[in-house]
N, C-alpha and C positions, 0 to 999 in steps of 0.2 A: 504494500500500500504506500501510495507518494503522497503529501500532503505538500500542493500545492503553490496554494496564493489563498493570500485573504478571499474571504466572502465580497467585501467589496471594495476597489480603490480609488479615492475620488483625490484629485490633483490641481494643481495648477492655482493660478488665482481664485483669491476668496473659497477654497476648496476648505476650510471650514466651517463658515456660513454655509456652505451647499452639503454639508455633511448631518447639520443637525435635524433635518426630518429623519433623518436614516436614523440616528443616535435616539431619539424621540421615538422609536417605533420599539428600538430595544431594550429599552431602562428605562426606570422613573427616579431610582436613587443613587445615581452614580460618583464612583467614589474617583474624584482626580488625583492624578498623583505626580509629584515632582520634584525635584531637590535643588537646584542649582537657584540661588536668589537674582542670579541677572536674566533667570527664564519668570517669575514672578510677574510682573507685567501681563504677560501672554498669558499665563493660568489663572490669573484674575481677571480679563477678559472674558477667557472660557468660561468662568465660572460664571461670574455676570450670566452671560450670554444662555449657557443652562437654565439658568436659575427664570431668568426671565421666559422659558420654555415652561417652567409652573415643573422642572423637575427640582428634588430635594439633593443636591450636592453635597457633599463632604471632603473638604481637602488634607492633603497629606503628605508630608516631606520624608523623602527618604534621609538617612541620618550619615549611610556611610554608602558605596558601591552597591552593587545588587547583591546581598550578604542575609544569611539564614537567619541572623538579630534580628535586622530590618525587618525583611521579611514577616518572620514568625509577630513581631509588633505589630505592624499594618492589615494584619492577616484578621487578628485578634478585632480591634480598629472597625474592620471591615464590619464583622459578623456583630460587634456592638452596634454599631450604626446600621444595617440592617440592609446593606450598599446589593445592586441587585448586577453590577458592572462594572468595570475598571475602566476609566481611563486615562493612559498614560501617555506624558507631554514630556519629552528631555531628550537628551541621548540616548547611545545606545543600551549601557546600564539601566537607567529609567525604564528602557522600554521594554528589555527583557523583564525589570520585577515585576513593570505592571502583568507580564503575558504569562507570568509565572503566579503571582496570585489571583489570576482568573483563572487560573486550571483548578489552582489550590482550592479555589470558592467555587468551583462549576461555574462560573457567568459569564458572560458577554466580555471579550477584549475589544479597545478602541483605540487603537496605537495613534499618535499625533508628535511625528518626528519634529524636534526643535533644532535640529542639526542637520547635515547634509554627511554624518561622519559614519554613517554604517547602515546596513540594510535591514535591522534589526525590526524595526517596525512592520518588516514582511513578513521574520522566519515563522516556522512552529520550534522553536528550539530559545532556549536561556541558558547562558552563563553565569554561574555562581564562583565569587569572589569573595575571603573573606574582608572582615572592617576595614582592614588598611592596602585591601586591593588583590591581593594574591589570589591568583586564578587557582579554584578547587577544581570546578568540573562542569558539562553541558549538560541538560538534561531534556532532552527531547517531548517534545507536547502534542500531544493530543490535536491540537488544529492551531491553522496559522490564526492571526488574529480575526474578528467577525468584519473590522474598518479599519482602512489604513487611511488618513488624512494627511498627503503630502500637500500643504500649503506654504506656496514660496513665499509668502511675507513673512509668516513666522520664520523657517530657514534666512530668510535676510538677513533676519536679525543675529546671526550667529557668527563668531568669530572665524575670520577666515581661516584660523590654520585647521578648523571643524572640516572645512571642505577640502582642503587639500589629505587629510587626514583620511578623508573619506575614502579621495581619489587612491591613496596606497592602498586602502584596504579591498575596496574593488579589482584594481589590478590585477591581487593575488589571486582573484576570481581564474584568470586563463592560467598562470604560472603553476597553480596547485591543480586544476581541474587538467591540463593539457600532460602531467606529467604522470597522475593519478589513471587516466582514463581513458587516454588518448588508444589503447589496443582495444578497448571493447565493443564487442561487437553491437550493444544496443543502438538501434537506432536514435531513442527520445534521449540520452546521456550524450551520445555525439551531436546532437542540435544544442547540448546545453553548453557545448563547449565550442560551439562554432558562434554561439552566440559571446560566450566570455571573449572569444577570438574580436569580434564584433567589438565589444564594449571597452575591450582593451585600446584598440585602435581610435574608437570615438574619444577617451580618453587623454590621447594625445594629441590628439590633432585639437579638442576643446579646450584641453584644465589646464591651461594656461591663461588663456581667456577669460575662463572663469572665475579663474584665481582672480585675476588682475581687475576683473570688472564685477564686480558683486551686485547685480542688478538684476528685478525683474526684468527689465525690459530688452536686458542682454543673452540671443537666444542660447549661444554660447553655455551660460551659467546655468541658466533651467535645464538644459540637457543632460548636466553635468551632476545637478542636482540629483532629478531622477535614475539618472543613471547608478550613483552610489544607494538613494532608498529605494531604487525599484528594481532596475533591472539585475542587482547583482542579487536580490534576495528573489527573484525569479530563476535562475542560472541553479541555483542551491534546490529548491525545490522541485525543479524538472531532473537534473542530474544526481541528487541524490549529495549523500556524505562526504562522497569522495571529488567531488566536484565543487566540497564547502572547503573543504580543510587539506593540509600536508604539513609540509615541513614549513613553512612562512607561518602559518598557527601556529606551530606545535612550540616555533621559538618562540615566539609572542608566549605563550601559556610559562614557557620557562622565565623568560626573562623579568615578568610580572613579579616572580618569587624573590627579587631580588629590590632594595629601598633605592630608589633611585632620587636626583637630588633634582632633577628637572618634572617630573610627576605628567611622561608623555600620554597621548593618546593612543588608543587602543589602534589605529591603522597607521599612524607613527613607528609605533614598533614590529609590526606586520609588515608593514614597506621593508624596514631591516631585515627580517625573516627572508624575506623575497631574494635578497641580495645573497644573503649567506646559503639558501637555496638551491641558489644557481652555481653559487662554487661547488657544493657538496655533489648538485650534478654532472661538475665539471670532475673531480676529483674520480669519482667512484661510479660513474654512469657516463662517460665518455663524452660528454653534452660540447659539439664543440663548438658550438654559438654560444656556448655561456657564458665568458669574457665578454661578446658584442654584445649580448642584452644588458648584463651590468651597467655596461657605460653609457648602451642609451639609458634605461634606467637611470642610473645617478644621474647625469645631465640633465634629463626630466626632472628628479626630485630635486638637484638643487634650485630647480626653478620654482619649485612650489615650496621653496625654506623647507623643505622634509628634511628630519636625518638621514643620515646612510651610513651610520653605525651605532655598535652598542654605546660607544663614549660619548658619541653626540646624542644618544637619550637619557646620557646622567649615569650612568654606568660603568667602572674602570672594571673591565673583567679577569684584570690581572694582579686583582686583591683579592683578601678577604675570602682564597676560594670559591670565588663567582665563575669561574669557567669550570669549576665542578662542578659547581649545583645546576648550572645553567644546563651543561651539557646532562649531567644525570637526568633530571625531569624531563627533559626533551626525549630522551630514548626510554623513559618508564613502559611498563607493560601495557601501559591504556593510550597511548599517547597517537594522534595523528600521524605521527611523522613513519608509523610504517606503513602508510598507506604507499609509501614509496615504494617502484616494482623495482630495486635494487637490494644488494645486501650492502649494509655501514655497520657501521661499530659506536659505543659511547665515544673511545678514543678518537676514530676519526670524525665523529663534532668537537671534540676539544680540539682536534690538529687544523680543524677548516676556521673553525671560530677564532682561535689562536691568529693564524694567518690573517685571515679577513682585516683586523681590530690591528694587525703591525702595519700591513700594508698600504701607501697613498694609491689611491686612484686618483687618476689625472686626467682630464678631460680637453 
């Protein structure tokens, strides 16, 4: 069984005014939910906005990452207040707890991206982190959410390095799915990566433009937009796991485990993944465009201020035992990163990772 795409996706301008009959037909006491105080504004709109629909709203801040505390709090929250729906406003965090406590309560999810930085508002799938961010685990859902409202005024309002953020993180969409899936004989998994193929290349030829011009009316940016909340959580659901995730995840997931003193974004460090990636396929899977993608790559990311390494995410992986643990979690028994059709070793992610982090690339 695939579990596609939301029930419904409504987009574009004023795509949350054109949301709330739909919202209105599913709830009467919907609980919103949000964290970030520079998204407040927009959740008090919404709520307004609700409220004036003669529905009974109830607001609620998450306190740390999408973490079992939280969680298990607002959960409680919920069921006191008598909440018949979730809807949740923020990133990607946000948007997995809200999709993760409408499972937890049986009700209606109503995903409303305030970023442009992950396609989280599409998946059936949540990330649990704990308080201070460390990646535990996914936990696969039962259905994608019931509404997705990708409204570009809200995303406006979002700090650009959200959207360039986005843009790494999408990326990895072709990099992981092409290297995961690319022998299978299915047909719908091979459209899912012809499409990544697709959105990789809209990608470049746009997110620069959109980096540079932050504007509705820039068509550039909306592309760009949807392309990170729509079509990369499209790609994931027609292809499956293996066309979500690999080795670009699997570093992200390790790297999290580790304090860093810059506190990146989740496709920030994912973009890193991609790079380190491409060496490991270069090293131990013969890849031998792997050098030429790096460098467009990086070229790309230095235009969109991305990292393109661990140190430039706040990270010295040559303390503290950080190229252990790094490398350790990354090759765990549950880990993405064997979705890879190659054999590797813990060692050789310590000897790629090592190299990566001494080496200049120069462009």
């Amino acid at each position: 069984m695939q579990i596609i795409s939301p029930d419904k996706v409504i987009r574009g301008k004023n795509a949350w005014k054109k949301s709330l009959p739909e919202i209105v037909r599913i709830c009467k006491s919907p609980l919103l939910l949000g964290r970030s105080y520079i998204t407040r504004s927009i959740r008090s709109l919404m709520s307004k906005d609700l409220s004036q629909l003669n529905l009974k709203v109830y607001n609620s801040e998450l306190e740390f990452d999408c973490c079992e505390k939280d969680l298990k709090r607002i959960y409680n929250l919920a069921i006191e207040h008598k909440c018949d729906s979730i809807i949740t406003a923020g990133g990607g965090k946000v948007l997995d707890a809200g999709k993760l406590l409408a499972e937890y309560l049986s009700v209606p999810c109503i995903t409303v991206p305030l970023s442009a930085s992950t396609c989280a508002g599409w998946t059936a799938l949540g990330n649990i982190y704990t308080a201070d961010g460390k990646f535990v685990k996914d936990i696969k859902l039962k259905s994608c959410p019931e509404i997705l409202v990708c409204d570009h005024s809200f995303i406006n309002s979002a700090p650009k390095k959200t959207l360039s953020s986005g843009i790494a993180d999408s990326l990895a969409k072709w990099y992981e799915s092409s290297i995961t899936s690319s022998l299978n004989n299915d047909g719908i998994i091979q459209h899912a990566i012809q499409i990544s193929r697709v959105l990789r290349d809209q990608l470049f030829i746009q997110g620069e433009d959109a980096y540079n011009n932050q504007s509705e009316d820039n068509l550039a940016w909306c592309n760009v937009v949807e392309a990170n909340c729509l079509t990369a959580g499209l790609i994931g659901g027609i292809g499956g796991e293996k066309c979500r995730t690999a080795a670009a995840h699997a570093i992200h997931n390790a790297i999290t485990q580790i304090a860093s003193s810059k506190q990146p974004l989740h496709g920030e460090i994912v973009g890193v993944g991609i790079l380190i990636q491409l060496r490991l396929e270069e090293s131990k899977n013969n890849n031998k465009l792997a050098n030429q993608s790096i460098n467009q790559l990086v070229k790309f990311m230095r235009k969109l201020n991305l990292p393109t390494t661990i140190l430039e995410l706040g990270i010295n992986v040559f303390e503290n035992d950080n190229l252990l643990k790094i490398a350790s979690f990354t090759c765990r028994k549950e880990s993405e990163i064997h979705f890879l059709p190659f054999e590797f070793s813990k060692e050789d992610i310590i000897h790629v990772i090592s190299k990566f982090e001494s080496e200049k690339i120069t462009i």
